[in-house]
N, C-alpha and C positions, 0 to 999 in steps of 0.2 A: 608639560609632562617631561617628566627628567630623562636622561637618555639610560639609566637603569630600570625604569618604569618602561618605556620604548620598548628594550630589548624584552622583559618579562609578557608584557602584553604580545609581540609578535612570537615567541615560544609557545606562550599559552595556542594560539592562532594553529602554529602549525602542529601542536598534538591535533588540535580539535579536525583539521584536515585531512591528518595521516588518520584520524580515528576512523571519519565516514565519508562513505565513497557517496553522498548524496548531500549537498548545500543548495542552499537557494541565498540569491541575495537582490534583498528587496529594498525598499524604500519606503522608509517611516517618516516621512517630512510631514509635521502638520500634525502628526498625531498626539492626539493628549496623553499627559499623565496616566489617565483615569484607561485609558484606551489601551496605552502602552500593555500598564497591566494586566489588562483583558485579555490582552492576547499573547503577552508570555503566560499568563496562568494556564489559558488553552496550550499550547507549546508544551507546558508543563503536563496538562494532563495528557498529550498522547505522546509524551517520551521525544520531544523535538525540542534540542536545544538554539537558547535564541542570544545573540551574542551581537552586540554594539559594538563597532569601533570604528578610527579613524580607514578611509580610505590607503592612505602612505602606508599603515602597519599593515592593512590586508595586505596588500601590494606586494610589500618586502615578505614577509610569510608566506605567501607562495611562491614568488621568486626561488625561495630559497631554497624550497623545495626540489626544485628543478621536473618538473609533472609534464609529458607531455599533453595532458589534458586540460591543462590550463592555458588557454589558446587568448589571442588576443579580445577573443567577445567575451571571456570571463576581464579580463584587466579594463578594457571599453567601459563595462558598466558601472566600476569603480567610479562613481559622481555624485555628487551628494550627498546628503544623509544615508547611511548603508548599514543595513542589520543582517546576522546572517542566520541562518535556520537551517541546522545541522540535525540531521536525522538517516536512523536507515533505514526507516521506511520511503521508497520516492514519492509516495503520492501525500503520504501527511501535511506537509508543509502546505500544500493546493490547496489540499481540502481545508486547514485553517485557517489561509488567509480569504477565500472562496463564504467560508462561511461567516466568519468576520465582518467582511465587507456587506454580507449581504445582512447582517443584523445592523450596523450603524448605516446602513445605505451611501457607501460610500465608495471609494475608488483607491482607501490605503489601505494596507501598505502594496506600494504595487512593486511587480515584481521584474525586476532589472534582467535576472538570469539563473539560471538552474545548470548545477553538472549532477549529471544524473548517470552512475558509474563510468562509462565511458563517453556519456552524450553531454553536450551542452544547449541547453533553451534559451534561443534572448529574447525576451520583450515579455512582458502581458500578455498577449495574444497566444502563448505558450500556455497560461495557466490550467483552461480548459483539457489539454491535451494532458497535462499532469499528473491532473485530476481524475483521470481514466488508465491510467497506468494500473496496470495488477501488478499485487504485493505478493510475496514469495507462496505465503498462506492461502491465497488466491489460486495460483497456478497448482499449486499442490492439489488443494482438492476439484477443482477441474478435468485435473489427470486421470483421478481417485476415482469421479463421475463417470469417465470416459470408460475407466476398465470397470465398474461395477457395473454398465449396462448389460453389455451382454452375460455376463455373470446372471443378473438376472435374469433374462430372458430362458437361459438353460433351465434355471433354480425354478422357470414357471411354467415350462415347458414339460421339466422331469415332474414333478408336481402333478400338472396334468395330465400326463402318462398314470402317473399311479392312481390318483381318484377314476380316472376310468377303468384302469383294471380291479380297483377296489368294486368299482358298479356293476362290471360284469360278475364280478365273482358271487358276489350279492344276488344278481337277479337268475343265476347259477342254482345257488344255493336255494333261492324262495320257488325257483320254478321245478327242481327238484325237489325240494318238501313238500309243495300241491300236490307233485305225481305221486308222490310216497301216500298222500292224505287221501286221494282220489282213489290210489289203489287198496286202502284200507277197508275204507266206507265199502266199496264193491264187493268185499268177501263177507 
């Protein structure tokens, strides 16, 4: 790779960083072709970009960033084969590689490390934990649930307040129309 090809690919790197406050960097060793494409196409369908490159140019692209969140367990895991999965959803990338693995019954791409806005995950053993993250849309309506409970309980409460005054008023009404009937009949 030429050293104008070097500096282009490391630029590209650090939009894609400054882009999303969420990557994962995993390890594709071993994966097929056929495989590869499986699972950018998945990437692809849930909006998570997936991005191959040399170790050295990750490296210097964040360097140069100067990120205090890029701690020495994100540069550690720079080893090997290294693919990165840039998204802003945190839990997406889990659930792809999670479901991935679990259709080819395999154990790739595993996963080296995660910064997940201000946190960092290392190892595999994190994936699960990822995977369990709630997404913005998640919390949202959680919140949503929490305040429309008692909301409802008022809305069922006033509700049945009125259907019993509606019944009194009713059996009001019918038990004074008897007396009215009863006192008819008698004259």
């Amino acid at each position: 790779m030429k050293p104008a090809e070097k500096n282009e690919a490391i630029e590209l790197l650090k939009e894609k960083f400054g882009q999303y406050n969420n990557f994962y960097i995993t390890n594709t060793e071993s994966l097929t072709v056929t495989q590869m494409n499986k699972i950018r196409r998945a990437c692809f369908d849930k909006n998570v970009e997936m991005r191959v490159a040399k170790n050295t140019l990750i490296r210097k692209a964040l360097e140069s960033l100067n990120d205090e969140r890029y701690t020495d367990d994100i540069y550690n895991s720079l080893k090997g084969v290294t693919a990165l999965m840039f998204s802003d959803s945190a839990k997406e990338p889990a659930v792809i590689i999670t479901s991935f693995r679990s259709e080819t019954k395999g154990e790739k791409p595993f996963l080296k490390a995660a910064l997940i806005g201000e946190e960092v995950y290392v190892g595999d053993d994190q994936l699960n934990t990822l995977k369990s993250i709630k997404s913005k849309e998640e919390l949202i309506g959680e919140v949503i649930g929490l305040l429309q409970a008692p909301i409802g309980r008022v809305v069922a409460a006033l509700t049945n307040k009125a259907e019993q005054a509606r019944e009194e008023v009713e059996a009001e009404t019918d038990a004074s129309a008897t007396t009215e009937e009863e006192a008819s009949t008698e004259e």
